[in-house]
C-alpha positions in Angstrom: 43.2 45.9 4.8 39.5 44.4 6.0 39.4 40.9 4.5 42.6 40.5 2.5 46.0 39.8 3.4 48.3 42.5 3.3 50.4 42.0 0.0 53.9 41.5 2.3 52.6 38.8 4.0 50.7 36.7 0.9 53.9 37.0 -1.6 56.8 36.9 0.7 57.0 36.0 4.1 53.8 33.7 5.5 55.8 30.7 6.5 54.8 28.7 9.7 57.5 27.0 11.9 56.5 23.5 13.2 56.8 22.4 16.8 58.9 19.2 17.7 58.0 17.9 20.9 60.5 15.5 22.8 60.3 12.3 21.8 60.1 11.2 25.9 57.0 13.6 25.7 55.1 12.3 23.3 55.6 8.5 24.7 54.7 9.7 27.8 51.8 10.8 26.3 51.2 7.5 24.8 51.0 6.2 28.4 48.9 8.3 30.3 46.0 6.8 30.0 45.0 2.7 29.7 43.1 3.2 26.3 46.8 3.4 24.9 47.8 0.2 26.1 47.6 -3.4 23.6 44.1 -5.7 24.2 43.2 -8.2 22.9 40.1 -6.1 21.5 41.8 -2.6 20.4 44.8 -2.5 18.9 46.9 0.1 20.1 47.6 3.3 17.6 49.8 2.6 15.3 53.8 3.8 16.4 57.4 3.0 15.8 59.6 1.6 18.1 60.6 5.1 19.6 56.8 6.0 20.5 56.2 8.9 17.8 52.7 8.6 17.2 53.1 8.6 13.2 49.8 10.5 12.1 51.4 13.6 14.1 54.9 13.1 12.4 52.5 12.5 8.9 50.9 15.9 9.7 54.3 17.6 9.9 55.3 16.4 7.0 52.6 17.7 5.2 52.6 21.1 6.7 56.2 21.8 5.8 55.9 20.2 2.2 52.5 22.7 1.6 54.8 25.5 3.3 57.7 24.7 1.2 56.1 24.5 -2.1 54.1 27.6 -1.4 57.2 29.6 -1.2 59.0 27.7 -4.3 55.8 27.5 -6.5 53.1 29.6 -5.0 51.4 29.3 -8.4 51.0 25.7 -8.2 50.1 25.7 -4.5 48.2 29.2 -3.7 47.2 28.0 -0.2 50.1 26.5 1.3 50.5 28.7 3.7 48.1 27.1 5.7 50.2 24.9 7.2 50.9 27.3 9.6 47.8 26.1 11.3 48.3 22.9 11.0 51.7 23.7 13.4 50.2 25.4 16.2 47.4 22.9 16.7 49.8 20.2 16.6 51.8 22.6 19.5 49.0 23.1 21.1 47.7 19.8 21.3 51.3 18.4 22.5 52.1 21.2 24.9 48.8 20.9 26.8 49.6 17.3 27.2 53.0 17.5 28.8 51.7 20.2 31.3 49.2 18.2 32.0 50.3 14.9 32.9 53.6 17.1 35.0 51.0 18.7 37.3 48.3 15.4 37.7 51.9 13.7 38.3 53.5 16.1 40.8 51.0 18.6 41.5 52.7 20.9 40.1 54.7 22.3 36.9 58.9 23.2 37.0 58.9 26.4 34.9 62.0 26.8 34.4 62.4 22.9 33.8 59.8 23.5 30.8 61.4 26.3 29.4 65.0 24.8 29.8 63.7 21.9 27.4 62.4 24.2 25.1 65.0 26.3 24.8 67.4 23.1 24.1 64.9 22.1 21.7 64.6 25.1 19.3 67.2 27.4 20.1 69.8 26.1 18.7 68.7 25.4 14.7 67.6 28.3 15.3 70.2 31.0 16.3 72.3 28.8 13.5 69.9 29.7 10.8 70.1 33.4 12.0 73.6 33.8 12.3 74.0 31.8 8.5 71.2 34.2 7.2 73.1 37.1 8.9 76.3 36.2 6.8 74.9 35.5 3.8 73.8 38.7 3.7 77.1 40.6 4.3 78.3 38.4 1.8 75.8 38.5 -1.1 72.9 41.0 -0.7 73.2 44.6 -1.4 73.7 47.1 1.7 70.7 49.2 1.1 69.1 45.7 2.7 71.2 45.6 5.1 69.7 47.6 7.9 66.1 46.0 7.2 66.8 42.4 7.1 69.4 43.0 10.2 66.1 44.7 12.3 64.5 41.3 11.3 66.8 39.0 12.0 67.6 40.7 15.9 63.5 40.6 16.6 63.7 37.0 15.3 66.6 36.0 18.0 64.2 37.6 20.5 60.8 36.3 19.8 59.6 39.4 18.3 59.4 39.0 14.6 55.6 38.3 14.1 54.7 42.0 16.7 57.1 43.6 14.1 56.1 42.3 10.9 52.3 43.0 11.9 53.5 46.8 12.6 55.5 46.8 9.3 52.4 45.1 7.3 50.0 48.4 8.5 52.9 51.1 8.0 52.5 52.5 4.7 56.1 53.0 4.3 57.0 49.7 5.3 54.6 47.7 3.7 56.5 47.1 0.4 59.8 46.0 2.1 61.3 43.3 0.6 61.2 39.8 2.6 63.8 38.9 4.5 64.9 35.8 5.2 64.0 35.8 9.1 60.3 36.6 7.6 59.3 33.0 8.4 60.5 33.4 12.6 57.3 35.1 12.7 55.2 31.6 13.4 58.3 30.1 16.1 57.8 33.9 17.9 54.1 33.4 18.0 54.9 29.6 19.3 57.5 31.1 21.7 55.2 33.1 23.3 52.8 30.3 23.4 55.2 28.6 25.2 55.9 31.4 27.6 52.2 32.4 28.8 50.4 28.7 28.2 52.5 26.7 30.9 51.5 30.4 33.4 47.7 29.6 32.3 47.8 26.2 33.6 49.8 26.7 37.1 47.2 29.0 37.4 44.1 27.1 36.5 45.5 24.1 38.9 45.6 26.7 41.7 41.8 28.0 41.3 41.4 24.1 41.3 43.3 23.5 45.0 41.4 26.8 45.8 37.6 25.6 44.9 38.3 22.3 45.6 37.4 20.9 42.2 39.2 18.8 39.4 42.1 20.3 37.6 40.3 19.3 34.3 37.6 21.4 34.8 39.0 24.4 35.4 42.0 24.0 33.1 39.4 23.2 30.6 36.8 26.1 31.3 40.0 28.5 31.3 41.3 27.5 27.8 37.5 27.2 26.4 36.8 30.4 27.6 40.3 31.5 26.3 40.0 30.1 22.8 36.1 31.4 22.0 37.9 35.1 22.8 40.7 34.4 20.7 38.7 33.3 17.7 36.1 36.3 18.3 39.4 38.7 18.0 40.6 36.8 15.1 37.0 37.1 13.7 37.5 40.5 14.2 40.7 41.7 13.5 40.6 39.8 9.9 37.6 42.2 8.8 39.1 45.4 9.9 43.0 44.9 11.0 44.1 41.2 8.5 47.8 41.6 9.8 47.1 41.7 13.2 44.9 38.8 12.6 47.3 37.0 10.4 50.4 37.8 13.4 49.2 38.7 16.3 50.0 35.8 18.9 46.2 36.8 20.6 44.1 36.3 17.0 46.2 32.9 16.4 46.3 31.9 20.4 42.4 29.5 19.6 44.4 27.3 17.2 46.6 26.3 20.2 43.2 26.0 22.3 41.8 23.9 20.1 44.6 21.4 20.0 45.0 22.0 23.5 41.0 21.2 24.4 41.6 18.1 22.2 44.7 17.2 24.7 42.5 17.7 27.7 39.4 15.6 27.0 41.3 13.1 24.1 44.7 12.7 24.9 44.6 9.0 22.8 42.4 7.9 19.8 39.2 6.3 20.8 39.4 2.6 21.3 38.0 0.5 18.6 35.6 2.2 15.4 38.9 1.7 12.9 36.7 2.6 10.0 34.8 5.4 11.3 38.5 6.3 12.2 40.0 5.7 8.9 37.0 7.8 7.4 37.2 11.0 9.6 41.7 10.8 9.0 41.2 10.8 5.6 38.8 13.8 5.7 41.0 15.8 7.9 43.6 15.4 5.9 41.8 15.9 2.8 40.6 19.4 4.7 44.0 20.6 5.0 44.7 19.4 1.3 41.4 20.9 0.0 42.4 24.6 1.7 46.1 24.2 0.2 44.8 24.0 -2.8 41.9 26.6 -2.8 42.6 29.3 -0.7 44.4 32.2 -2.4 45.7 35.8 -1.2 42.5 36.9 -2.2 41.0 34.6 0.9 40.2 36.5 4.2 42.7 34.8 6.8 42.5 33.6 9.4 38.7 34.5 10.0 36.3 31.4 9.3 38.6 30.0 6.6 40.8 28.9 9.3 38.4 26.6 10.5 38.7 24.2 7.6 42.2 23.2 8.0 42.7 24.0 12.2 39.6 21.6 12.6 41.2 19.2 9.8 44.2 18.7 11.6 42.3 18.2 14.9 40.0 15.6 12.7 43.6 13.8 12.2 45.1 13.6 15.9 41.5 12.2 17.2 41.4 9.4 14.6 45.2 8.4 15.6 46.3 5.8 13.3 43.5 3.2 12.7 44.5 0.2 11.0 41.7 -0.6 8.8 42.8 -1.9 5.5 42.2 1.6 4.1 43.4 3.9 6.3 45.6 6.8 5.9 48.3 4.7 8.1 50.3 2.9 5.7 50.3 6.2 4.0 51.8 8.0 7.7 54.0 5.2 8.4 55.9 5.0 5.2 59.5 6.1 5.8 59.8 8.9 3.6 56.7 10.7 5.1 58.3 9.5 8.9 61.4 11.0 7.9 60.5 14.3 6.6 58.6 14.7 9.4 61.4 14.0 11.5 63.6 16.6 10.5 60.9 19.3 9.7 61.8 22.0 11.7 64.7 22.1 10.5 63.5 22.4 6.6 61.4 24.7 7.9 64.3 26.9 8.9 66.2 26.5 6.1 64.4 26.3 3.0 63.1 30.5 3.3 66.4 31.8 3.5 67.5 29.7 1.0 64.1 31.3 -1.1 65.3 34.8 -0.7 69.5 34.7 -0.7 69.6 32.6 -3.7 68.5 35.1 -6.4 71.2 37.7 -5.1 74.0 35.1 -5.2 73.1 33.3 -8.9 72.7 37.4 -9.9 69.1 36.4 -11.3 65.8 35.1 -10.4 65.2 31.4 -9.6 64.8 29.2 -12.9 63.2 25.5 -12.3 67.2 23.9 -11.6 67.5 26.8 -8.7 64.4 25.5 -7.4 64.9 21.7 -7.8 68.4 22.7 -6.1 66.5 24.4 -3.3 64.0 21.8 -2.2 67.5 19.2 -2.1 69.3 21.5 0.2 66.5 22.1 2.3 66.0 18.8 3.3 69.8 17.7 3.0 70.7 20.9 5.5 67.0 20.2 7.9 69.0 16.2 7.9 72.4 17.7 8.6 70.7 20.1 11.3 69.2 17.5 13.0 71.9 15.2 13.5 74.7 17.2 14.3 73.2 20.1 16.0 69.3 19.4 16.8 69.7 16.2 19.3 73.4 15.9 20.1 72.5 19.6 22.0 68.9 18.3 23.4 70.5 15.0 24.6 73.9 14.3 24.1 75.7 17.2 25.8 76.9 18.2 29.6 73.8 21.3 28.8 71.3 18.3 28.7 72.4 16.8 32.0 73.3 20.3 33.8 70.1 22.0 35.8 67.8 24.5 34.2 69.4 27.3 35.6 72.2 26.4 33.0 70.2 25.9 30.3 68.5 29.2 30.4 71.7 31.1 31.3 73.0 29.7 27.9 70.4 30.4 25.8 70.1 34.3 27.1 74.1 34.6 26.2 73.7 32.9 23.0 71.0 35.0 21.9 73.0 38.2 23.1 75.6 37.0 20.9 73.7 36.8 18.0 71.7 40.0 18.8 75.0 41.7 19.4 76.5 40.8 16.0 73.3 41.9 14.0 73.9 45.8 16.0 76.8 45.6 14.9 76.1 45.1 11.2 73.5 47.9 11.9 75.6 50.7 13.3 78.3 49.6 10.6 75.4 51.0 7.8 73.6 53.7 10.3 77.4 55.3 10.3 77.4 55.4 6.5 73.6 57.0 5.9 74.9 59.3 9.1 77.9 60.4 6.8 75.8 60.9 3.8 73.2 62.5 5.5 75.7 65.2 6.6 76.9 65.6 2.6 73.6 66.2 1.5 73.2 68.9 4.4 76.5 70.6 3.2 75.9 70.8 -0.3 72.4 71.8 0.2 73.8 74.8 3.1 76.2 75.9 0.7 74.5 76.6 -2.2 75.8 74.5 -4.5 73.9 75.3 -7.6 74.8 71.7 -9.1 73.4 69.7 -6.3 70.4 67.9 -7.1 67.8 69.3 -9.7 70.0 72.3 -10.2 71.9 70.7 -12.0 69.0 70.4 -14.9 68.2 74.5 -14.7 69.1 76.7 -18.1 72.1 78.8 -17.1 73.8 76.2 -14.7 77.3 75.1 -16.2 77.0 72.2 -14.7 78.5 69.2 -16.8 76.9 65.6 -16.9 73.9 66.6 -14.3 73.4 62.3 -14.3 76.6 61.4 -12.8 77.7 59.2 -9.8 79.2 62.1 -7.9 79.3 62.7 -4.2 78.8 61.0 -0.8 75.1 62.2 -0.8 74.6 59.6 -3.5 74.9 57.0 -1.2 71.5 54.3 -1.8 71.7 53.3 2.1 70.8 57.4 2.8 68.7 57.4 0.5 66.3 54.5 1.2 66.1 56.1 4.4 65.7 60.0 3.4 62.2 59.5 3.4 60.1 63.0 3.5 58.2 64.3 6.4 55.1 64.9 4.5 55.0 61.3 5.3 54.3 61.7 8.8 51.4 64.0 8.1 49.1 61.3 5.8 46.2 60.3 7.3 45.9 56.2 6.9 43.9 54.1 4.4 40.7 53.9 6.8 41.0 57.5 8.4 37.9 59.8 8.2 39.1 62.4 9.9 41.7 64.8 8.3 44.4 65.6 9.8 46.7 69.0 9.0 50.4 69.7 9.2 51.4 73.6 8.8 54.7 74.8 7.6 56.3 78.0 6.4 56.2 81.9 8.1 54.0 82.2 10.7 53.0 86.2 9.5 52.9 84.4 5.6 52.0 86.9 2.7 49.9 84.0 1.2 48.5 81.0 3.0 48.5 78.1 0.2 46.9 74.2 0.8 48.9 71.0 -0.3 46.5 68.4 -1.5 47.3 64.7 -2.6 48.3 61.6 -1.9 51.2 60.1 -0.8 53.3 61.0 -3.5 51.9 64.7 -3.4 53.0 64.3 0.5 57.1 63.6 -0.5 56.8 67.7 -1.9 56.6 68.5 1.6 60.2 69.6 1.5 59.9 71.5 -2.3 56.7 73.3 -1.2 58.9 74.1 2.4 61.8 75.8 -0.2 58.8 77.5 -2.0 57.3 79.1 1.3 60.7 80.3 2.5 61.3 82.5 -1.0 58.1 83.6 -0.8 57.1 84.3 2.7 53.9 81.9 2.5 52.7 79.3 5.0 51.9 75.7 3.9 48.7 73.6 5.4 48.6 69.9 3.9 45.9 67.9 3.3 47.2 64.7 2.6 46.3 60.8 2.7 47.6 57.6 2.0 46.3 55.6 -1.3 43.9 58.7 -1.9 43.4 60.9 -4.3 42.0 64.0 -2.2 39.5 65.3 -4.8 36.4 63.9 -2.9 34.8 60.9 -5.2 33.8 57.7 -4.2 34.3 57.0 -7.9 38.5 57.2 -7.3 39.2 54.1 -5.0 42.9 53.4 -5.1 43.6 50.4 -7.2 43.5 47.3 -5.1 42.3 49.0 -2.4 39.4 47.1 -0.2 35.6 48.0 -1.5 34.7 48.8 2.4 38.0 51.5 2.4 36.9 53.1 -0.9 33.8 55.1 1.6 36.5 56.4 4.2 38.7 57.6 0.9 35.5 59.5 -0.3 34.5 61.1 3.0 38.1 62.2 3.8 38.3 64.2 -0.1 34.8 65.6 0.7 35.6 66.7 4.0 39.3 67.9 2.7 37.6 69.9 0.0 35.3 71.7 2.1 37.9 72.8 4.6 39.8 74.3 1.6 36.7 76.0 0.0 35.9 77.8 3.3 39.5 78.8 4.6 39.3 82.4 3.4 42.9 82.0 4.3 43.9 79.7 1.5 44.7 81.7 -1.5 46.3 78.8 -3.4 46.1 74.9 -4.5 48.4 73.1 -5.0 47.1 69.4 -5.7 48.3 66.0 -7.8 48.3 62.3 -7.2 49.6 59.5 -9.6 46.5 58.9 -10.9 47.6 55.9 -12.8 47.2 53.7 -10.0 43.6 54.5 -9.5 40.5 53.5 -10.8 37.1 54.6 -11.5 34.2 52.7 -10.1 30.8 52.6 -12.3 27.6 52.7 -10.4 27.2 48.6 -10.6 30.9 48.8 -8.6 33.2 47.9 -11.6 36.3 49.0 -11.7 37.6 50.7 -15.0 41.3 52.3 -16.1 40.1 55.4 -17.6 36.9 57.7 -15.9 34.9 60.6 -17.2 37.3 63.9 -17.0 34.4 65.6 -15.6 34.8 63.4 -12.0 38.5 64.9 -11.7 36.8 68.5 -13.3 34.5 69.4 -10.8 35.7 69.6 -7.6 39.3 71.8 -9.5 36.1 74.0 -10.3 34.4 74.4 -7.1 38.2 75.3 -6.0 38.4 77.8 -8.4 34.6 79.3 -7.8 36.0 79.8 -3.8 38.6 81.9 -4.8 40.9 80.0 -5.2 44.1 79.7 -7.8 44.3 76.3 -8.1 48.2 74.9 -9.4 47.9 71.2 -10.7 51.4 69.5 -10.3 52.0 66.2 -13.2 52.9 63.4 -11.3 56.7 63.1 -11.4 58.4 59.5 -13.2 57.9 56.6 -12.0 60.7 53.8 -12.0 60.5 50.3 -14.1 62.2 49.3 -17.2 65.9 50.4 -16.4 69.0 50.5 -18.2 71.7 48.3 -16.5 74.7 48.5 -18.9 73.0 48.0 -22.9 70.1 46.4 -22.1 67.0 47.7 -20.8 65.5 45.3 -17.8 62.7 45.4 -15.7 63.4 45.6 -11.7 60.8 45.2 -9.2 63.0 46.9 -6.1 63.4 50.3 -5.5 66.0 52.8 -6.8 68.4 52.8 -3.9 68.4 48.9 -4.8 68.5 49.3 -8.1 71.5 51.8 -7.8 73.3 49.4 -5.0 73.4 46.5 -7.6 74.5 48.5 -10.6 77.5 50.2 -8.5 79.5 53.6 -9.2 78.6 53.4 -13.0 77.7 56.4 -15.3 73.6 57.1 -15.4 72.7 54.0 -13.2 68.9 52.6 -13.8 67.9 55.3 -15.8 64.7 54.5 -17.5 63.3 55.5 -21.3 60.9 58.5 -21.2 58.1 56.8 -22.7 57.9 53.7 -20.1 58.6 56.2 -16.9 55.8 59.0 -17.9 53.0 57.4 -16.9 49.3 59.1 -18.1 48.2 62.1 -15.6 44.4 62.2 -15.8 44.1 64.8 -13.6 46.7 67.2 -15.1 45.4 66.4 -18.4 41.4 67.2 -17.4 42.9 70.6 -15.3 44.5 71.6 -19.0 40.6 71.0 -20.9 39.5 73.7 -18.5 41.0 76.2 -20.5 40.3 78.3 -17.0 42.7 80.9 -16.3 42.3 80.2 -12.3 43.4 76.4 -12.8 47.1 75.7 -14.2 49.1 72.8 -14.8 53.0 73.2 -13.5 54.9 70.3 -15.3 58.3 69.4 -13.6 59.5 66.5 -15.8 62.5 68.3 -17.3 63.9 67.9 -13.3 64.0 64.2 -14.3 64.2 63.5 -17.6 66.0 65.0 -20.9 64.8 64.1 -24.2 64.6 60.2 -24.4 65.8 59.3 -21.1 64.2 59.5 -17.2 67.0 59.3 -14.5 67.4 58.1 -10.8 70.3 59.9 -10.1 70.2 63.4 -10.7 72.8 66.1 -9.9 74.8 63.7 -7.2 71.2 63.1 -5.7 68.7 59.9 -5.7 65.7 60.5 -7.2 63.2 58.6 -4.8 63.6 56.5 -1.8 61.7 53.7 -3.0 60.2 53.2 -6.1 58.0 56.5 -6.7 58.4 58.6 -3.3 61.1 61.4 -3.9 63.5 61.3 -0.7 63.4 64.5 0.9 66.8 65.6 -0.4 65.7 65.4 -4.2 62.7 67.4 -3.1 64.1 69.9 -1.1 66.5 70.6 -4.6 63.2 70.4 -6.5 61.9 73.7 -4.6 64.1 75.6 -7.2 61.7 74.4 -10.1 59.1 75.3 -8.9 59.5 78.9 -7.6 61.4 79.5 -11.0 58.4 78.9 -12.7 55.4 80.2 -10.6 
């Protein structure tokens, strides 16, 4: 949504992953030029014995302690997740380097050589941290996330992750999913691919150079100038209309590589002598990065312009180097704490997210302040553990480090298999038990069992306890996957245009309209049951985070101010189309109108609105002659019953269900918390007009005092307020029974 982080990507999953260099790179960077070598008038930048330039190893540190805390307090540290950009400039600025000196040095750069290194660098924390996340799944998480996390942890082992999380953030069924614990691979996937197309840029850039005759420098530097002003444009761009494509996309992100890349071209080493201005622009760089930490929020547009403040920070730091004035931020970068953590950052990077998200599911309740304590000592304890045993024994010490690149490669492609392979596996184990459901459900609903689903709730029907566990069709994997077409026939948040699905006979007796939002969309199947009993055909007129009835006044709560105007112009246009089909005998309309809000003419947003907004266009319905059915939003879910106490879950009900097991009534809710005020049924019943009626289906979910998720041996929704299309095929009974 233009200029705001989609919610996935703020409160779960925006983690960066730093980039270690070799330490033999970054000496060898420390030596290609004379500026880095002792005089009697500049001292050299400050280092330790193994050449580590110690404001870059202060700058990881940093980065992963803001990443860290963001994800364990994100209260007390709203814009932590900033130190994503502090990563890729560092990448960038150590990347361009090495490829640099290779092809001044030989003339030319060893692909595969590079990517060899690489892939002995990263891959194998990596693939560890998958295949531990992958088991610690299996072994604590419920199996309705199974097939989600599983899908993120195979696009993780493949460099994918950030492409799929950015698809995920703009789906509107997707959005909500919970965070897995590969989320954070979306930063090392946009570094991968860095590290896949940079290295190409420069082999070409050298070759224009041989070709015009000019120096390498200037053409490797007019490529990645001209490369990094696009990238920034697009990011500019894409964070006003598209923010997750900005915030993942590897070509909105690729100018903070540039930048640290342009820095490596034209200063590879600190200036020689001015410690104090030095010392003066280090401290500001890192108090930029500190200042945005601190600041920036969910609310703040990123990337965009607020990038700037800690990408150019971070690129303030690696030009100063490590003055040695008496107050520079050196002492500070050399102390061993600071060297250390940014030693072994990558792997706390790695390890502290899944930690984040698997923890709650194995203690069986949220994380308290010890769980947290606990967290940040096994992050760092596992990142030290990592690094020894598996980080540099694999980069260095083994016959892989001393075999050509060939082997290297052919490694990493079978260990990723392997780990890819193991994740299908898990995924076809669950795909074979929502296939087995899914054929249930079709049974019981082909053979007329008058129990199944809301039938069991009808006057007449012997049915026994219609809330109980029965059935393979109450399986929560099927169900948080039985998601209803209507789905497929919403237009999106910043659609103008409205788009149609028709359903039903094609010689109808009556042509009726469908008009909502997305919850109005999960009837599709109900409204399908309705037009076969009585020979009509269905057109819908349905979109997401709408409500349909043509007022600018309605934005959908949360919604961006500059998407409220598409909202408007697609219920005006929708409403016109109706009043004019001479066709369309019949409306059938509702939204959950608690999640929207009115808008006063100064823009402020209010709970409650004048009836007569919601009124007038039911009437101008009605004066086209039209009969015009309002249908009350159905329950919602929150405040559940899990054995005698009632608790408040944020997941959906297949989750819910999957934690509370085969018990009797599972996460059924009180009637008073589930029944949520419907404005627009309650203005449609003021009318008092014969041609506008209100069809209330609540006795489908809920008895006297209580509002289920399980009814008749079927789940009620497939998240937490979108029926899955089973319920709502079962709920087509209801409403022909009382039209």
């Amino acid at each position: 949504m233009a200029g705001q982080r989609s919610t996935l990507e703020r409160t779960t999953a925006v983690v960066p992953r730093p980039a270690l260099p070799d330490r033999t790179e970054q000496m060898a960077l420390l030596r290609s030029s004379p500026l880095s070598r002792p005089s009697a008038r500049t001292p050299p930048p400050a280092r330790r014995d193994s050449g580590v330039r110690v404001e870059i190893q202060a700058l990881r540190a940093l980065a992963v302690s803001l990443v860290v805390l963001y994800h364990v307090v994100p209260l007390r540290l709203p814009g932590g997740y900033v130190g994503v950009d502090v990563f890729f400039v560092v990448s960038g600025f150590l990347i361009t380097g090495h490829l640099l000196r290779e092809v001044e040095r030989t003339g030319r750069i060893r692909l595969a050589r590079f990517w060899a290194r690489r892939a002995r660098r990263l891959l194998p924390a990596s693939l560890l941290v998958l295949l531990v996340s992958a088991a610690a799944t299996v072994v604590w998480v419920p199996q309705t996330y199974w097939q989600g996390w599983l899908r993120e942890i195979g696009a993780s082992a493949l460099y994918a992750e950030n492409w799929l999380l950015a698809g995920d953030a703009v789906d509107y069924l997707a959005h909500t999913n919970a965070a897995s614990p590969a989320q954070h691979y979306w930063s090392l996937s946009t570094e991968e691919q860095f590290y896949l197309a940079w290295p190409l840029l420069v082999v070409l850039a050298a070759w224009v150079a041989v070709r015009a005759g000019t120096r390498r420098r200037t053409v490797v530097g007019a490529l990645f100038g001209v490369l990094t002003v696009g990238s920034f444009a697009w990011s500019l761009h894409t964070t006003a209309v598209s923010p997750p494509d900005a915030y993942f996309t590897t070509p909105a992100r690729a100018w903070e590589f540039g930048l640290g890349g342009l820095l490596a071209l034209w200063a590879a080493t600190p200036p020689a002598g001015a410690e104090r201005l030095r010392s003066l622009v280090s401290w500001a760089g890192f108090g930029a990065v500190g200042y945005a930490a601190s600041t920036f929020t969910g609310a703040t547009p990123f990337p965009g312009t607020a990038a700037l403040l800690p990408v150019l920070g971070t690129v303030a730091v690696i030009w100063a180097g490590a003055p040695r004035s008496d107050w520079s931020p050196t002492a500070v970068a050399d102390f061993g704490p600071v060297r250390f953590l940014g030693e072994v950052s990558y792997s706390a990077y790695l390890w502290h997210w899944p930690l984040v998200v698997v923890l709650p599911f194995a203690l069986g309740h949220e994380l308290g302040t010890t769980s947290k304590v606990g967290i940040l000592g096994a992050t760092v304890a596992a990142a030290w553990a990592t690094k020894v045993w598996v980080e540099d024994p694999v980069r260095t010490g083994t016959p892989l480090a001393r075999r050509g690149s060939g082997s290297t490669l052919l490694a990493t492609a079978v260990a990723t298999a392997l780990v890819v392979g193991c994740v299908a596996g898990g995924w076809f184990y669950v795909e074979e038990q929502v296939d087995r459901a899914r054929e249930a459900a079709a049974a019981a609903a082909a053979g007329g069992d008058p129990c199944f689903g809301t039938g069991a709730t009808l006057p007449g029907h012997a049915c026994g306890d219609p809330w109980a566990y029965a059935g393979d069709a109450a399986n929560p994997i099927f169900a948080k996957s039985d998601v209803s077409r209507g789905l497929s026939c919403l237009s999106v948040l910043a659609q103008t245009d409205v788009v149609t699905c028709r359903f039903g006979s094609e010689d109808p007796v009556e042509t009726v309209a469908l008009l909502g939002d997305s919850h109005t969309a999960s009837l599709y199947e109900a409204m399908e049951e309705v037009a076969r009993e009585r020979d009509w055909a269905v057109v819908t007129y349905l979109k997401a985070g709408c409500p349909g009835l043509g007022s600018a006044m309605l934005p959908a709560a949360g919604q961006p101010a500059d998407e409220r105007p598409a909202c408007a112009q697609w219920g005006q246009q929708a409403l016109a189309e109706i009043a004019g089909d001479r066709s369309i005998s019949r409306v059938f309309t509702s939204y959950r109108s608690d999640v929207y809000k009115y808008a006063d003419d100064a823009g402020v947003l209010h709970d409650e609105f004048p009836a007569e907004l919601v009124q007038a266009p039911l009437q101008r319905l009605a004066d086209a002659g039209k009969r015009v059915t309002v249908l009350r939003a159905v329950p919602t879910t929150g405040g559940v019953h899990l054995g005698p106490e009632l608790v408040n879950l944020e997941s959906s009900a297949p989750d819910c269900i999957a934690r509370a097991g085969e018990v009797h009534d599972p996460c059924a809710g009180p009637r008073g918390v589930r029944l949520t005020p419907d404005r627009l049924a309650d203005a449609a019943s003021a009318l008092r007009d014969d041609r506008i009626s209100v069809l209330d289906l609540t006795d489908a979910f809920c008895d006297g005092q209580t509002c289920h998720e399980l009814v008749g041996g079927v789940i009620v929704y497939f998240d937490g307020s979108h029926l899955t299309a089973t319920f709502s095929r079962t709920l087509g009974r209801h409403i022909t029974a009382r039209l």
